[in-house]
N, C-alpha and C positions, 0 to 999 in steps of 0.2 A: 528587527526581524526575529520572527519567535520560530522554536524548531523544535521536532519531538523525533525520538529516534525510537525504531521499531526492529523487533524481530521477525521474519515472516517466512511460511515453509504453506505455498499452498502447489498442491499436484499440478501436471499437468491435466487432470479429469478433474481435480474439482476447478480447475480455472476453466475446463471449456465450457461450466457451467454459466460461468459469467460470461463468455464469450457467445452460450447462445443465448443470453440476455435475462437466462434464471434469474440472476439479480446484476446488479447495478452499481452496488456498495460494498466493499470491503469492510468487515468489522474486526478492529486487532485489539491488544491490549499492550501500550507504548509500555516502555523498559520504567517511566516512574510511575505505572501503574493507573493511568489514565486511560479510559475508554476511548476508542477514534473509528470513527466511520470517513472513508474518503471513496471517491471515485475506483474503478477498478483502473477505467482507464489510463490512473497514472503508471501504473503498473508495468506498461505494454511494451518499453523498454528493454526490462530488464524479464521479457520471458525465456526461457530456454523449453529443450524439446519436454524436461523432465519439470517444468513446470517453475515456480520462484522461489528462490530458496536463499537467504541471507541477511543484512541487516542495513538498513537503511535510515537518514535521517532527512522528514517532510518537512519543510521549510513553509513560513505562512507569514502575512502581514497584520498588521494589528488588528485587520477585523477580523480576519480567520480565513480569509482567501487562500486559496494558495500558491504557493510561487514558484517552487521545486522540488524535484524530489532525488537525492543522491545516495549510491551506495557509500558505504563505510568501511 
């Protein structure tokens, strides 16, 4: 299983962006400096009132599915 660990700090207004469906995709930049676009909706977890704010590691199988997502 391959896994990429992220930093992420998005508001609670820029997430209700995605939440009225503005977009769809999150775009971050992982800790070894690789570009990643995933689902918002993995997200929805880990919202609070101030929005998501901490660091997380996405988990994926060899095709690039993905499988989990945990904070760190």
């Amino acid at each position: 299983m391959q896994s990429v660990d992220v930093d992420l700090l998005i508001s609670a207004d820029e997430y209700l962006k995605y939440y009225r469906g503005e977009s769809q995709v999150v775009s971050c930049r992982a800790r070894d400096g690789r570009r990643l676009r995933f689902p918002v909706g993995i997200l929805q977890p880990f919202l609070k009132h101030n929005g998501i704010c901490g660091s997380f590691r996405i988990r994926f199988d060899a095709q690039g599915k993905f499988v989990d997502i945990l904070p760190l």
